[in-house]
C-alpha positions as protocol buffer text, in pm:
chain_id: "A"
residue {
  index: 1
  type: UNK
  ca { x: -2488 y: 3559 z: -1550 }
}
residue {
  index: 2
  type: UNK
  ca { x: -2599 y: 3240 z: -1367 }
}
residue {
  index: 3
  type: UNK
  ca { x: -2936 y: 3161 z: -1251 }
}
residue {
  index: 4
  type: UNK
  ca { x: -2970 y: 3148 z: -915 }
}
residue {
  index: 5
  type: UNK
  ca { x: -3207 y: 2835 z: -972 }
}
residue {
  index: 6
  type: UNK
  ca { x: -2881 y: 2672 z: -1081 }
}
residue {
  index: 7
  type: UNK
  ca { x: -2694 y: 2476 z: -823 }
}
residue {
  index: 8
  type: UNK
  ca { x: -2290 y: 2388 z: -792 }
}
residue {
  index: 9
  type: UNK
  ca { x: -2146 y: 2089 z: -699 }
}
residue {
  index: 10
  type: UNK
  ca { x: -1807 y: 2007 z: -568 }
}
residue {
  index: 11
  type: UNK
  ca { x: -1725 y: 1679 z: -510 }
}
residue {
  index: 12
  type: UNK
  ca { x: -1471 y: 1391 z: -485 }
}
residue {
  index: 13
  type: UNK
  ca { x: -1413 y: 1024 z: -538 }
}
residue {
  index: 14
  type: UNK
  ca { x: -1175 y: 805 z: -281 }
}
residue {
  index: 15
  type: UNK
  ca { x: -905 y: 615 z: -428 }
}
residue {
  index: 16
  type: UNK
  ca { x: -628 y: 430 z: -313 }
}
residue {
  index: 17
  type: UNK
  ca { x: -274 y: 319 z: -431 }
}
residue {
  index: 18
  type: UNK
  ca { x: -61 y: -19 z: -489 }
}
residue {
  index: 19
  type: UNK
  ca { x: 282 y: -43 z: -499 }
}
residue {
  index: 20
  type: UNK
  ca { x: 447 y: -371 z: -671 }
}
residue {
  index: 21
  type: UNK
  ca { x: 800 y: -408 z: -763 }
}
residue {
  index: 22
  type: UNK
  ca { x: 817 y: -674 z: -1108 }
}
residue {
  index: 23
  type: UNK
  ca { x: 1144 y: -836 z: -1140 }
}
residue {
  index: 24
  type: UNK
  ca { x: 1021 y: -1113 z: -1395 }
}
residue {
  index: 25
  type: UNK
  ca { x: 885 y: -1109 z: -1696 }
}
residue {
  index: 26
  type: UNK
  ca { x: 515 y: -1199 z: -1779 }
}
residue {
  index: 27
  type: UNK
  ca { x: 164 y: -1026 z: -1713 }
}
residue {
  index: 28
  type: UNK
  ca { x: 109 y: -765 z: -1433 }
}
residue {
  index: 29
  type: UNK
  ca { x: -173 y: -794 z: -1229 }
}
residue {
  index: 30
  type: UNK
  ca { x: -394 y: -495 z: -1291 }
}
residue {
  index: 31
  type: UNK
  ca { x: -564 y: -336 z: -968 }
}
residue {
  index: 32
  type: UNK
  ca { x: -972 y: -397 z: -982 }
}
residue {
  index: 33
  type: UNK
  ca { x: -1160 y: 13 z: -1070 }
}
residue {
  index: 34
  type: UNK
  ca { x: -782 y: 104 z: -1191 }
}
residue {
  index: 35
  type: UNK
  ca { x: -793 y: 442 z: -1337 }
}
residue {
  index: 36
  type: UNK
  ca { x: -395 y: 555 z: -1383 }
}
residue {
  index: 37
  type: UNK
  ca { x: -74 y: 401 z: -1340 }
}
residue {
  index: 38
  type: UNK
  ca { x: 310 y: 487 z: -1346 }
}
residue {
  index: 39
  type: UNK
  ca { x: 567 y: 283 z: -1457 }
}
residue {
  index: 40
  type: UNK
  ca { x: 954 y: 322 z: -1330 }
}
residue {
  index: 41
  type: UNK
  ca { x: 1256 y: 179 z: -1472 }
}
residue {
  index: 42
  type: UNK
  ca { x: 1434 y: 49 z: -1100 }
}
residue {
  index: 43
  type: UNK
  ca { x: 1699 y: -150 z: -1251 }
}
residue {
  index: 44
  type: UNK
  ca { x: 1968 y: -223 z: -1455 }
}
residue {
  index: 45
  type: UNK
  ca { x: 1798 y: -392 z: -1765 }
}
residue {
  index: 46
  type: UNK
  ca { x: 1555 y: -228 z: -2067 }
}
residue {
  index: 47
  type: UNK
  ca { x: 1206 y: -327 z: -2019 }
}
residue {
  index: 48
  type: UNK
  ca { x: 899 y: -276 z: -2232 }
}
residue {
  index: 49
  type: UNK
  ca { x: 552 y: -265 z: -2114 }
}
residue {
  index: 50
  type: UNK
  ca { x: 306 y: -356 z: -2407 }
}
residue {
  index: 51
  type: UNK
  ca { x: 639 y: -228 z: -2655 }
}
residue {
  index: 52
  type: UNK
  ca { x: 592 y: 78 z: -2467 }
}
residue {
  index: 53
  type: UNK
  ca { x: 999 y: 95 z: -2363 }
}
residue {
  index: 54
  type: UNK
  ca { x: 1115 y: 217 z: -2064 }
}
residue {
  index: 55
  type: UNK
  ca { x: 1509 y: 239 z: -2009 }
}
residue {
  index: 56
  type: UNK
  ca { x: 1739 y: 192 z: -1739 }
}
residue {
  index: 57
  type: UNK
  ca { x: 1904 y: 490 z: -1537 }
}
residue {
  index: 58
  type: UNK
  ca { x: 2289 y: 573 z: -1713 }
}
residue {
  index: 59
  type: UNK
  ca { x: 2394 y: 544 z: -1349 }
}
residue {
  index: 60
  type: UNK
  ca { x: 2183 y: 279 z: -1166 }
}
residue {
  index: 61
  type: UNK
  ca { x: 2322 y: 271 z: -839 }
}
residue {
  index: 62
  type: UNK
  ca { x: 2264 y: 618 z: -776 }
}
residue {
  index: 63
  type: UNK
  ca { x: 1936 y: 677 z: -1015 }
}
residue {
  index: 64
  type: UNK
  ca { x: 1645 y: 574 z: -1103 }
}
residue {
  index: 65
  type: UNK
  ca { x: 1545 y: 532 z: -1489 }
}
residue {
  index: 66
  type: UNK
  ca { x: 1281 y: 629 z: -1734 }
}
residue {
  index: 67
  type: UNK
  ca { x: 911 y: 657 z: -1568 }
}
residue {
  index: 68
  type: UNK
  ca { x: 618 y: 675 z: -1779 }
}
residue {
  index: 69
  type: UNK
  ca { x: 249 y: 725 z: -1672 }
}
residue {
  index: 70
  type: UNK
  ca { x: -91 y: 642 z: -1799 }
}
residue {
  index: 71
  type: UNK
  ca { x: -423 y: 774 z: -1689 }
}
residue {
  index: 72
  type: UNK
  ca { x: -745 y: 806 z: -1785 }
}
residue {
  index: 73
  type: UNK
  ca { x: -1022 y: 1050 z: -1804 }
}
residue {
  index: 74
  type: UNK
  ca { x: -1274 y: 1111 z: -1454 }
}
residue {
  index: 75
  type: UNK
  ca { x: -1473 y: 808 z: -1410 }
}
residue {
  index: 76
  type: UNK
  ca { x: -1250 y: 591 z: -1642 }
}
residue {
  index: 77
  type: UNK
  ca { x: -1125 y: 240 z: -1600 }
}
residue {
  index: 78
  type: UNK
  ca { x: -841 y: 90 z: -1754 }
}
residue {
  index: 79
  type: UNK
  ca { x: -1030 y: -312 z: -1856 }
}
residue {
  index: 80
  type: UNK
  ca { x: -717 y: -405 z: -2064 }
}
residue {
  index: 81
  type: UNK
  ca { x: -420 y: -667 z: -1951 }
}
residue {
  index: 82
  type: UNK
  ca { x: -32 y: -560 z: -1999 }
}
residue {
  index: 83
  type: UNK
  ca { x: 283 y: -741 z: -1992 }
}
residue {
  index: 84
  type: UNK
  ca { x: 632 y: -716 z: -1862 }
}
residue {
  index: 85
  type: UNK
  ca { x: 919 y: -794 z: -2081 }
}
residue {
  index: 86
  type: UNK
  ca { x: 1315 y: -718 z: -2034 }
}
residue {
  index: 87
  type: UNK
  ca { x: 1543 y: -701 z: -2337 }
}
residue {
  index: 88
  type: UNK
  ca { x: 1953 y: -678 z: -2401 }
}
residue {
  index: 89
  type: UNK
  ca { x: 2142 y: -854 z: -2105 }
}
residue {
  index: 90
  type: UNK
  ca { x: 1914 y: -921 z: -1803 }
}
residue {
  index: 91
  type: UNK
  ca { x: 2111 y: -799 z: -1511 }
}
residue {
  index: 92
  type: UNK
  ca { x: 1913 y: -704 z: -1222 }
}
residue {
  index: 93
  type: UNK
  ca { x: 1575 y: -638 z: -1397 }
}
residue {
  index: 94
  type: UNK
  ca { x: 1313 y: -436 z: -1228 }
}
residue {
  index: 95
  type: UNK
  ca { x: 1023 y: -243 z: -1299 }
}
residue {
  index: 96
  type: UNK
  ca { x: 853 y: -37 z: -983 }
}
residue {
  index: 97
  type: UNK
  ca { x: 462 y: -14 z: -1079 }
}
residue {
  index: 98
  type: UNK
  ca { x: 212 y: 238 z: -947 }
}
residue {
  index: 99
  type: UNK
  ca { x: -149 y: 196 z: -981 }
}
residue {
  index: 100
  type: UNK
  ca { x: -437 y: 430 z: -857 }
}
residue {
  index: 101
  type: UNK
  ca { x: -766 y: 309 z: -823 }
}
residue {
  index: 102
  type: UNK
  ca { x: -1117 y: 420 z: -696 }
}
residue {
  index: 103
  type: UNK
  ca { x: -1258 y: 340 z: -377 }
}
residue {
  index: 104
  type: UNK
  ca { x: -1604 y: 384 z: -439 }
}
residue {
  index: 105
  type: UNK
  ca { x: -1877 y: 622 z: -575 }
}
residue {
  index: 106
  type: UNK
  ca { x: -1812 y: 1011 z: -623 }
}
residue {
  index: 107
  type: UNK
  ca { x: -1948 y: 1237 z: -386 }
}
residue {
  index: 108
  type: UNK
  ca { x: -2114 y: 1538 z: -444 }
}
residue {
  index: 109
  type: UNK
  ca { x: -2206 y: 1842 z: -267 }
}
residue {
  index: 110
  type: UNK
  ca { x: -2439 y: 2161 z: -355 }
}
residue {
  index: 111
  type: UNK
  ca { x: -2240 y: 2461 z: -267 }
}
């Protein structure tokens, strides 16, 4: 049973999100209070992210590929650096990244 001296919080934290398309290899520019991002195979050409592989769509003009995603835990930050490589022939390369990142302090509410 809970004590009614005990209060409840609900809450929330703002966040906001970056689109960038990569069609080169090299680093990729990570977002400032990044928490999660997603990573989509848009072209024709393997890529790898960190060795972490991502492959093209069977059927590029009419799909996209492989999409992976990495996110952390409430309140986390990702402080690390990545790079962008493409393998095999590189025939229209291109890597559509997705990060989410807080806005500012979480907000709570007794309820």
């Amino acid at each position: 049973m809970q004590n009614p001296n005990d209060k409840i919080f609900s809450g929330y934290r703002g966040f906001t999100k970056s689109v960038q398309i990569y069609t080169r290899p090299g680093p990729i520019i990570v977002d400032e209070n990044c928490f999660s991002f997603q990573f989509t195979n848009v072209g024709s050409t393997v890529a790898s992210i960190d060795d972490m592989v991502i492959f093209p769509s069977a059927t590029p003009a009419t799909a996209i590929g492989d999409s992976r995603t990495i996110s952390g835990h409430e309140g986390d930050l990702y402080l690390g650096s990545m790079n962008l490589k493409f393998t095999g022939a590189v025939v229209n390369p291109g890597v559509e990244i997705v990060q989410l990142s807080y806005t500012g302090p979480t907000k709570l509410k007794s309820i």
